[in-house]
C-alpha positions as MATLAB code, in Angstrom:
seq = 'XXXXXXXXXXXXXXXXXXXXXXXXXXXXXXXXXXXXXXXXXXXXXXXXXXXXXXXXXXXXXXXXXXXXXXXXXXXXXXXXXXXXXXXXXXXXXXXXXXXXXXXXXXXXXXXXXXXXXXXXXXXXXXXXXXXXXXXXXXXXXXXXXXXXXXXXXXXXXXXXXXXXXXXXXXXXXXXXXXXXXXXXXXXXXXXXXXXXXXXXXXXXXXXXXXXXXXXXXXXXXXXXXXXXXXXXXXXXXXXXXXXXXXXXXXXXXXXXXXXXXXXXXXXXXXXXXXXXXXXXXXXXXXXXXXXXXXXXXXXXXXXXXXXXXXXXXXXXXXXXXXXXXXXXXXXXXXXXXXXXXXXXXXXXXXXXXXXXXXXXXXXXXXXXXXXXXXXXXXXXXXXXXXXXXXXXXXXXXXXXXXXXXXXXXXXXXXXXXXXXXXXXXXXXXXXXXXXXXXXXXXXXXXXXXXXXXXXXXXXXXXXXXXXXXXXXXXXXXXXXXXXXXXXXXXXXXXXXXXXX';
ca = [
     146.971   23.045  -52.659;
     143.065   24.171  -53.439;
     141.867   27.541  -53.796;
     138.500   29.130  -53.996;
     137.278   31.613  -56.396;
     135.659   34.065  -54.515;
     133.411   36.380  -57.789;
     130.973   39.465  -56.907;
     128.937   40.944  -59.775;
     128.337   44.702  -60.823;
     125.911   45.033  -63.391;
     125.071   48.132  -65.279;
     121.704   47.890  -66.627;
     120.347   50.973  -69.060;
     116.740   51.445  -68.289;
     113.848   51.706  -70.640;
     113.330   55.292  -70.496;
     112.664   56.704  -73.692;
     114.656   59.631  -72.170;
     117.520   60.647  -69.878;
     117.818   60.019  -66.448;
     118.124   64.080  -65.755;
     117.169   65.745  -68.895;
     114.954   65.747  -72.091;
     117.418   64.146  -74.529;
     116.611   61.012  -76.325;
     118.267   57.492  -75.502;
     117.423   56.199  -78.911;
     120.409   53.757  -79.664;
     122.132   54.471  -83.612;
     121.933   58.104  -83.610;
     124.414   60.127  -85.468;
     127.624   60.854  -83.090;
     127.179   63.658  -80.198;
     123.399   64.655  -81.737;
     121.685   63.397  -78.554;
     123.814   65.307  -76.076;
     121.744   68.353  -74.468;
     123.325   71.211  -72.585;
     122.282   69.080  -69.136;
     123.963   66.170  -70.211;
     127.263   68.283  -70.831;
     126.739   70.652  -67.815;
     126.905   73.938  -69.717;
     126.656   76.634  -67.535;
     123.255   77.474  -65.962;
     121.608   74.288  -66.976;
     120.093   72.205  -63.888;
     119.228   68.455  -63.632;
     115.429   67.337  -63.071;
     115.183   62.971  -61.969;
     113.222   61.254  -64.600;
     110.299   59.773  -62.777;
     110.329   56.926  -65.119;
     113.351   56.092  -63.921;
     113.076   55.943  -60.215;
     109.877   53.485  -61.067;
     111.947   51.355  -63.064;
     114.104   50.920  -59.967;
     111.642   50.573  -57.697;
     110.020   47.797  -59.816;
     113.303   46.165  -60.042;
     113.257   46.166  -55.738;
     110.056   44.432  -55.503;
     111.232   41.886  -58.028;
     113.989   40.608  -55.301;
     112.504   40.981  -52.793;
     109.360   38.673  -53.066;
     107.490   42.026  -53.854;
     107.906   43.040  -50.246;
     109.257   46.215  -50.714;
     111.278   46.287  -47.370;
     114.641   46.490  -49.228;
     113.363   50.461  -51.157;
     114.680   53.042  -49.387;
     111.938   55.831  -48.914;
     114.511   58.379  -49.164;
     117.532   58.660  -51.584;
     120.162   60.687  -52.477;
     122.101   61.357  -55.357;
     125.869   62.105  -55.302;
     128.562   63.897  -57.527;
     131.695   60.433  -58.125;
     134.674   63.082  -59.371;
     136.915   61.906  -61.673;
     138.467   63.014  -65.049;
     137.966   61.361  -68.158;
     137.585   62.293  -72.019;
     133.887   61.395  -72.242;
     133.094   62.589  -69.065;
     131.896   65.931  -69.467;
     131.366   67.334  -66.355;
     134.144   66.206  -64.711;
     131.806   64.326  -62.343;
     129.117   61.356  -62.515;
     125.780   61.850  -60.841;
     125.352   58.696  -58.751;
     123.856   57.337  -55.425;
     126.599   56.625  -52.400;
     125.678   56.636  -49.388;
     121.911   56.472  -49.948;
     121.082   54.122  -52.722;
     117.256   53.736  -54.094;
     117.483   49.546  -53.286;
     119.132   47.581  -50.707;
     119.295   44.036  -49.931;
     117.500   41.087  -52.242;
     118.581   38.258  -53.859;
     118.350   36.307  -56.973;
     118.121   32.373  -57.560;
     120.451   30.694  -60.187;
     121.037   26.893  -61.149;
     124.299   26.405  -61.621;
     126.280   22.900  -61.917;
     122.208   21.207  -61.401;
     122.154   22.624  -57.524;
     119.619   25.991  -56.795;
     121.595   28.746  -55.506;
     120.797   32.033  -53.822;
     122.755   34.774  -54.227;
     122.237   38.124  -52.237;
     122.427   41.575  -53.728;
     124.396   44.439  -51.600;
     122.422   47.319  -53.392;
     121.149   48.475  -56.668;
     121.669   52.343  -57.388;
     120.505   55.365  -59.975;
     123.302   56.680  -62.113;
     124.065   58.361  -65.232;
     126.461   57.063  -68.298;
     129.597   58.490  -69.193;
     129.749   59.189  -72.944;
     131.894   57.066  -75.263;
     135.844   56.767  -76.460;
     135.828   55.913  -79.934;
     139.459   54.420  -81.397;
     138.355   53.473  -84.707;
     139.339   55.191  -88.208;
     140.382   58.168  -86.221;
     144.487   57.857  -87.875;
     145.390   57.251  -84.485;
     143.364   60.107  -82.614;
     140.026   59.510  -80.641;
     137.240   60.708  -81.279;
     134.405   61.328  -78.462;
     130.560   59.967  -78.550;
     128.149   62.281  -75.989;
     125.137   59.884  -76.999;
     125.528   57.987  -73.797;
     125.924   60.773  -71.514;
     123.263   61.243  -69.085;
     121.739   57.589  -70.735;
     119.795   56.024  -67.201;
     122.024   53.344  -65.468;
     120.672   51.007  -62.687;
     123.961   49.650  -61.280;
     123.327   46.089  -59.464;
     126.440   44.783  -56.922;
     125.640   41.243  -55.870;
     127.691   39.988  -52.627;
     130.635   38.099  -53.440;
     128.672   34.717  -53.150;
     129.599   32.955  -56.094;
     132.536   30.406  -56.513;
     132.792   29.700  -59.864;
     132.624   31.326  -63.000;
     130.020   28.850  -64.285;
     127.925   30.732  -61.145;
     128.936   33.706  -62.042;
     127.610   33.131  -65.631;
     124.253   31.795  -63.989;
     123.578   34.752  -61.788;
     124.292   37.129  -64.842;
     121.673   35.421  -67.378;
     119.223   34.918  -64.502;
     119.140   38.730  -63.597;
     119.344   39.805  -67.501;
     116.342   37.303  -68.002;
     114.454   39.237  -64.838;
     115.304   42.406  -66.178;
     113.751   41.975  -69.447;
     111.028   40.150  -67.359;
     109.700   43.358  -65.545;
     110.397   45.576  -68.373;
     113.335   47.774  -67.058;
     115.818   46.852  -69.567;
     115.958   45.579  -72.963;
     118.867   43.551  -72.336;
     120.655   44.532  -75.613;
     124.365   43.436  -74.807;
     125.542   44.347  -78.596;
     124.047   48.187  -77.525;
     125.481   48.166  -74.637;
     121.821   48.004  -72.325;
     123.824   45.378  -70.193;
     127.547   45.386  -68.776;
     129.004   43.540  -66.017;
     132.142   44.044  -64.055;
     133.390   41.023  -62.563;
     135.037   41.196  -58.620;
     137.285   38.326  -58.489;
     139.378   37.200  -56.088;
     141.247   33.782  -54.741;
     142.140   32.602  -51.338;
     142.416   28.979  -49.284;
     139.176   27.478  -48.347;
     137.337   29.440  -45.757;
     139.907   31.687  -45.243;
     139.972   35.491  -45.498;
     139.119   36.742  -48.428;
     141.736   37.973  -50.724;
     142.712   41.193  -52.883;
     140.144   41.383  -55.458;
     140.713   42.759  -59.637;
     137.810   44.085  -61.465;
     137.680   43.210  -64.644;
     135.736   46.071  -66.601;
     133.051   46.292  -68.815;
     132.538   42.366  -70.051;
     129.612   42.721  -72.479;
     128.314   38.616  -72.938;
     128.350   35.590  -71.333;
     131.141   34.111  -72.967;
     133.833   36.609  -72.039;
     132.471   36.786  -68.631;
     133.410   33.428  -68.380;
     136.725   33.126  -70.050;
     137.790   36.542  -68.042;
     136.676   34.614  -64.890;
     138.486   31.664  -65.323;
     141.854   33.153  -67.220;
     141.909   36.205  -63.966;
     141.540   33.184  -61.427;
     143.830   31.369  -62.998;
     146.326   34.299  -63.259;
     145.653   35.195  -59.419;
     146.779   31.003  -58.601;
     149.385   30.856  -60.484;
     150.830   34.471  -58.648;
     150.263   33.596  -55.350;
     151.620   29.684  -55.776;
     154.744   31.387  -57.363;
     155.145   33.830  -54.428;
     153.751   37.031  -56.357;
     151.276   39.464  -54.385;
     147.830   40.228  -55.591;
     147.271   44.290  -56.196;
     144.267   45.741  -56.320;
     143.517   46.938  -59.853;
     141.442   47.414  -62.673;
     141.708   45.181  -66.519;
     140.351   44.945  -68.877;
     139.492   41.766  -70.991;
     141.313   40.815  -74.498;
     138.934   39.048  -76.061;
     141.455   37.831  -79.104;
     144.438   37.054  -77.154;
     141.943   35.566  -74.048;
     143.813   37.301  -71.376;
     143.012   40.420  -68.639;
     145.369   42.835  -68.848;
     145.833   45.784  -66.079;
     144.201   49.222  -66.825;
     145.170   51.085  -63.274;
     145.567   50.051  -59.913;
     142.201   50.415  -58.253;
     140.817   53.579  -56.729;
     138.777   53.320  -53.519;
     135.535   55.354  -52.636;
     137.930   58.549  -51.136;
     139.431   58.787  -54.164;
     136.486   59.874  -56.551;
     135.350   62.687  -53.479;
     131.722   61.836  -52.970;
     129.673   64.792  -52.456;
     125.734   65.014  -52.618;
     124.934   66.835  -55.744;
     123.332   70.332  -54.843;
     121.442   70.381  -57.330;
     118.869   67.524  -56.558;
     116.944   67.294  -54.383;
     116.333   63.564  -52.370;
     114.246   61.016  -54.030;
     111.241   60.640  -51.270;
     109.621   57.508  -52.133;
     105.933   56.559  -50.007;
     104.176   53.545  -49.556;
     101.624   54.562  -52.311;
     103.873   54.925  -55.256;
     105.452   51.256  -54.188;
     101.590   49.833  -54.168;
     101.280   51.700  -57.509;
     104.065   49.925  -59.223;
     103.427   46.779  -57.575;
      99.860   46.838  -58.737;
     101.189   46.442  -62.165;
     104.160   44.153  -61.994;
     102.078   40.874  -62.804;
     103.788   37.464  -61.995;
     107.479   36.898  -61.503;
     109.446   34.385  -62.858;
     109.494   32.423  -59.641;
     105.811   32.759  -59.197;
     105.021   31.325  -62.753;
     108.058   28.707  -62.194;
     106.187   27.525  -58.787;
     102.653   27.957  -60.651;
     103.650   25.462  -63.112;
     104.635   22.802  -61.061;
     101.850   23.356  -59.327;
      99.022   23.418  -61.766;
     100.548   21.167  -64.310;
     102.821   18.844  -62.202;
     105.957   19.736  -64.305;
     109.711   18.898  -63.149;
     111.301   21.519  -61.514;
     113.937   21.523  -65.140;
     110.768   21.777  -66.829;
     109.320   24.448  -65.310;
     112.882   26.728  -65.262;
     113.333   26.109  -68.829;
     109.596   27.353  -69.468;
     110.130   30.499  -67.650;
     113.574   31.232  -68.739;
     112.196   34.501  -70.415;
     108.684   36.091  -70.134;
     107.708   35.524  -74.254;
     108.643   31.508  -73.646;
     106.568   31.312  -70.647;
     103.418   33.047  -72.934;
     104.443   31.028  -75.853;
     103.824   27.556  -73.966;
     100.804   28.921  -72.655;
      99.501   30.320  -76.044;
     100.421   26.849  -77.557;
      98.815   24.815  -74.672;
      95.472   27.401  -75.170;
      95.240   26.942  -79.112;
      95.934   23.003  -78.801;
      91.909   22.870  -77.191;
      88.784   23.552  -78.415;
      86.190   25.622  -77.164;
      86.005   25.608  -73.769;
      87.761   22.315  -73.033;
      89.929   21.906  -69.919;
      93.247   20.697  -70.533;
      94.777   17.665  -68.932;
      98.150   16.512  -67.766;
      98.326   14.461  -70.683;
      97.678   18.032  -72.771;
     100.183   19.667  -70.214;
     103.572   17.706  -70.977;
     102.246   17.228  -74.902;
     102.657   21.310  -75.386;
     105.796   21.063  -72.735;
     107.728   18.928  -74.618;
     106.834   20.343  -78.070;
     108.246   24.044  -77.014;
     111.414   22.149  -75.022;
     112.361   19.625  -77.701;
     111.257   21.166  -81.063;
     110.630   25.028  -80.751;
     113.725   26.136  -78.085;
     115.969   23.751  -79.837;
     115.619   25.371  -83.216;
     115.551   28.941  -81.668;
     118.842   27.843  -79.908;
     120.185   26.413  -83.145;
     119.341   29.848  -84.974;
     120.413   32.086  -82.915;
     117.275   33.736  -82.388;
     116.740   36.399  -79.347;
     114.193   35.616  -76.585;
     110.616   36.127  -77.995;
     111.176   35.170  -81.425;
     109.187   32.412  -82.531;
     109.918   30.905  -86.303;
     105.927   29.076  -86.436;
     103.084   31.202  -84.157;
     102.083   29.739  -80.782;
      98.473   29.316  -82.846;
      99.904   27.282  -85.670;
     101.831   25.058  -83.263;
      98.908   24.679  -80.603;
      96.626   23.849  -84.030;
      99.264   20.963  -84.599;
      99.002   19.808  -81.590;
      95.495   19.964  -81.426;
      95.457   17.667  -84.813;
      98.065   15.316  -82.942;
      95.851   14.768  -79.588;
      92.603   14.111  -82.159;
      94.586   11.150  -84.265;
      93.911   12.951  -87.631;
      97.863   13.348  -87.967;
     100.573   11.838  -86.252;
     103.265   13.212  -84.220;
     105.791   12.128  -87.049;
     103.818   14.056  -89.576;
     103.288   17.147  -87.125;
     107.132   17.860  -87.052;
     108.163   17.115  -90.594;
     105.065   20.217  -91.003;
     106.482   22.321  -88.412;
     109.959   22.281  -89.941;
     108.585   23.350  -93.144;
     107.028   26.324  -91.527;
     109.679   26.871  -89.577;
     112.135   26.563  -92.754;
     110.057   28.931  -94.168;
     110.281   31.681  -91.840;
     114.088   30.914  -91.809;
     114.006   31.905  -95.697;
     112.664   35.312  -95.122;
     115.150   35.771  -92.665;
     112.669   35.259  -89.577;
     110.686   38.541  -90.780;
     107.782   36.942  -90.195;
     106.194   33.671  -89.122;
     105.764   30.406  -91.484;
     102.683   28.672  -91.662;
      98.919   29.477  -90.268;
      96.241   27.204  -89.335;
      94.893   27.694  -92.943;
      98.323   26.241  -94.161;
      98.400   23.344  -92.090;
      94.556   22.048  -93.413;
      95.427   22.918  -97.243;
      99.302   20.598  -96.257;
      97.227   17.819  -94.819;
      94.957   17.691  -97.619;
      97.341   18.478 -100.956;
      99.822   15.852  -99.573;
      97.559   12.998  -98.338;
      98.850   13.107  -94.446;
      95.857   12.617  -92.806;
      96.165    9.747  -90.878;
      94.056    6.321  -90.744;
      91.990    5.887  -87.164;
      89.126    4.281  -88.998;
      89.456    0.889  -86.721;
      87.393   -1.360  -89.466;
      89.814    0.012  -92.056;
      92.962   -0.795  -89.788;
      91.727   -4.249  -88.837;
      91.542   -5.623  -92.467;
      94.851   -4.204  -92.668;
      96.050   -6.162  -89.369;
      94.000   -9.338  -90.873;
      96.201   -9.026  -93.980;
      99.553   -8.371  -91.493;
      98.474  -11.719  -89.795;
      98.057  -13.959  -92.677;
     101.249  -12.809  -94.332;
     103.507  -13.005  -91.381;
     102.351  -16.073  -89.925;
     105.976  -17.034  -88.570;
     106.103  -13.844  -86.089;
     102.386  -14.499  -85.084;
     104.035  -17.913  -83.829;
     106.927  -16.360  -82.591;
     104.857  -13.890  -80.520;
     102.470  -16.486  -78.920;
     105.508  -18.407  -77.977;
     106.397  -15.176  -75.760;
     108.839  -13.402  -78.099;
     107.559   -9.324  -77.142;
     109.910   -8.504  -80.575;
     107.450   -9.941  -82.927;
     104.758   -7.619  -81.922;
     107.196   -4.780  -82.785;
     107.765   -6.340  -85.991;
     104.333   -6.905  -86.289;
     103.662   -3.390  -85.835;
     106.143   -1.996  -88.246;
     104.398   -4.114  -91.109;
     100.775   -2.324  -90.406;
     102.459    0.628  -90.066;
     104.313    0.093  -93.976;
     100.918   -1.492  -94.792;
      99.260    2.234  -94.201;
     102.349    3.864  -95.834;
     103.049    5.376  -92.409;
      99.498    6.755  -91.957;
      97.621    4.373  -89.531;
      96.999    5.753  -86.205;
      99.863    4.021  -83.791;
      97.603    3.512  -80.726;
      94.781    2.334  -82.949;
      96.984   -0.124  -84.658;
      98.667   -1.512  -81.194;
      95.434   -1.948  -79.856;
      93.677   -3.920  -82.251;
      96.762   -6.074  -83.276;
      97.531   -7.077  -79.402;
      93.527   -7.604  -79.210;
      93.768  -10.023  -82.669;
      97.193  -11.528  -81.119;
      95.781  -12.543  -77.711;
      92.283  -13.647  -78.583;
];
């Protein structure tokens, strides 16, 4: 019998405060153990929490972005709230968090997923502070407990439980870690910790009621929160079909073995005694610190997605994979810029020459490598200056990427510390190595007239109507200038010859 995955997202995003959400302390990631914990951050007696501005505009930022920079869906007043629970590297015995009155409610993002466009809506996103950190490693058997963390600013994102797949799921979590980096709110470090998801997931019969729901905790990439997805659905089927019940609970994900395993049964809201925290007062948020913050957003990914297709006609795969981060979407344009000269206007020939160039060559060796977003092997000015040779017939396209993998090799040798190649570099190549290429057309027709007389069988063979021997044809003026000759040059004046 079919089931359907039913899959809501948390996501705990650190924001890009360079301190805590409620006190001084530095969120500097590597620091010596417990050395960035203040008396705030631990509650010591007599110590009182002040809301880092920073933070609240981070959030408010991350409301337009959803919201097609309406700003309908930010709450002008807030409030934050003490979640109780007891834990090791929980100092207080409490989290600071929103409830009842978050900062942001409502949204949505758009995902691809499976080649169809998606929206997914977003229940809330609220202001919180991090718990500290449990630390089981070379401890002989004890643990030991990190306050780094504590008090480090959280902006916790709960999507509706709209997807139905863990591919989905998968697509809405890299599409809101890509617009997070995007606006500047989070670095997106998933190795740090600067983005966490907890995956809702539940099963139940097509269009039926929706079932009990785990939460897998604390997934920290991509790949887990796919395998988690699929093994807990899985798990969930294969209950139910064998007459089990579904409990509500919490697991956790075992990356080695592949499998969730149960933590606790789950706690509802009651249990953790929501109270607002007296000691802050609400966040009051008015229409001119949202038109401050919106005045220096700049473009969205959807608005430079919709401005490509647009302005330079490109696919609607074309322009997504363009705009997958913000430093690919200023590479392209960088690269399209330094292709032209002076003040010369590009056209749509220029348009998909620098498209396909960052698609085909520069993502698929960043992909290969491993690289983060916004790390480029070759500069978008060395690339555009390739191009730029490419478009004038002094080089060929052949010749451009054997250069470009040098440079790119290069970088690769000094461990991507820098960036292989320069303009300079690519004139000295061209010249020390004899790969400028032949356009001169009297210089390629006395090649051609020498083609003609020495493969007079595939002249006849072409004028009989055999297309192949102009290919042939071709390849032999193309050997003739050791690979130099200008393609288009050579086609033209060899069908001109052939057909006179």
């Amino acid at each position: 019998m079919d089931w359907e995955i039913v899959i809501g997202l948390e996501t705990h995003a650190q924001l890009s405060t360079v301190s805590k959400i409620f006190s001084g302390a530095s969120t500097a990631f590597g620091a010596e153990a417990n050395t960035q914990a203040c008396g705030v951050d631990i509650a010591l007696p007599g110590v009182l929490p002040v809301i880092n501005r920073g933070a609240v505009e981070r959030a408010i930022r991350f409301g337009l972005a959803v919201n097609g920079k309406r700003g309908d869906n930010i709450c002008r007043r807030s409030v934050f709230a003490r979640k109780n629970y007891f834990y090791p590297d929980l100092p207080k015995g409490y989290q600071i968090s929103q409830f009842e009155f978050p900062i942001v409610t409502g949204g949505s993002v758009t995902i691809i997923a499976n080649k169809a466009e998606k929206t997914i809506r977003l229940t809330r996103a609220h202001l919180e502070e991090d718990a500290g950190k449990s630390l089981h490693e070379d401890f002989q058997g004890l643990t030991g407990i990190d306050l780094n963390r504590a008090g480090t600013p959280l902006l916790e994102i709960v999507s509706e439980p709209d997807m139905r797949s863990a591919e989905e799921a998968v697509a809405y979590a890299k599409t809101l870690h890509a617009l997070l980096r995007w606006i500047g709110i989070c670095d997106g470090n998933m190795q740090e910790g600067s983005f966490r998801c907890d995956a809702n997931v539940s099963v139940r019969r097509p269009g039926g009621e929706l079932g009990t729901r785990r939460e897998i905790k604390n997934l920290n990439s991509f790949r887990f929160l796919q395998q988690a997805i699929e093994y807990e659905a899985q798990w969930q089927i294969d209950t139910l079909e064998a007459g089990g019940k579904i409990r509500q609970a919490t697991v956790l994900f075992d990356p080695d073995a592949g499998v969730t395993r149960e933590m606790r049964s789950k706690e509802d809201a009651h249990d953790y005694r929501y109270f607002p925290d007296p000691d802050l007062l609400p966040i009051e948020v008015g229409e001119g610190w949202i038109a401050q913050v919106l005045a220096g957003m700049g473009e969205l990914p959807v608005e430079r997605k919709l401005r490509f297709q647009r302005e330079m006609s490109f696919s609607a795969y074309d322009a997504e994979v363009l705009t997958a981060d913000w430093e690919t979407g200023n590479y392209f344009e960088g690269v399209l810029q330094a292709s032209l000269q002076g003040g010369e206007k590009p056209g749509q020939g220029d348009f998909k020459l620098c498209a396909n160039w960052v698609i085909n060559e520069v993502l698929a060796k960043r992909n290969a490598d491993n690289l983060p977003p916004g790390k480029f092997a070759v500069s978008e000015e060395t690339l555009g200056y390739l191009l730029r040779l490419v478009r004038s017939g002094d080089i060929s396209a052949r010749t451009a990427k054997d250069v470009f993998s040098e440079f790119w090799e290069e970088s690769r040798a000094r461990a991507f510390s820098d960036q292989g190649g320069s303009p300079e570099n690519v004139d000295k190549l061209i010249v020390t190595r004899g790969l400028k290429q032949v356009s001169d057309s009297g210089a390629i027709e006395a090649i051609i007239d020498q083609v003609l007389v020495a493969n007079a069988k595939s002249v006849e063979e072409f004028r009989s109507g055999k297309e192949k021997a102009f290919n042939a044809l071709v390849g032999q003026a193309m050997k003739a200038t050791k690979g130099k000759g200008n393609p288009a040059a050579i086609n033209e004046i060899l069908r001109r010859k052939l057909t006179s």
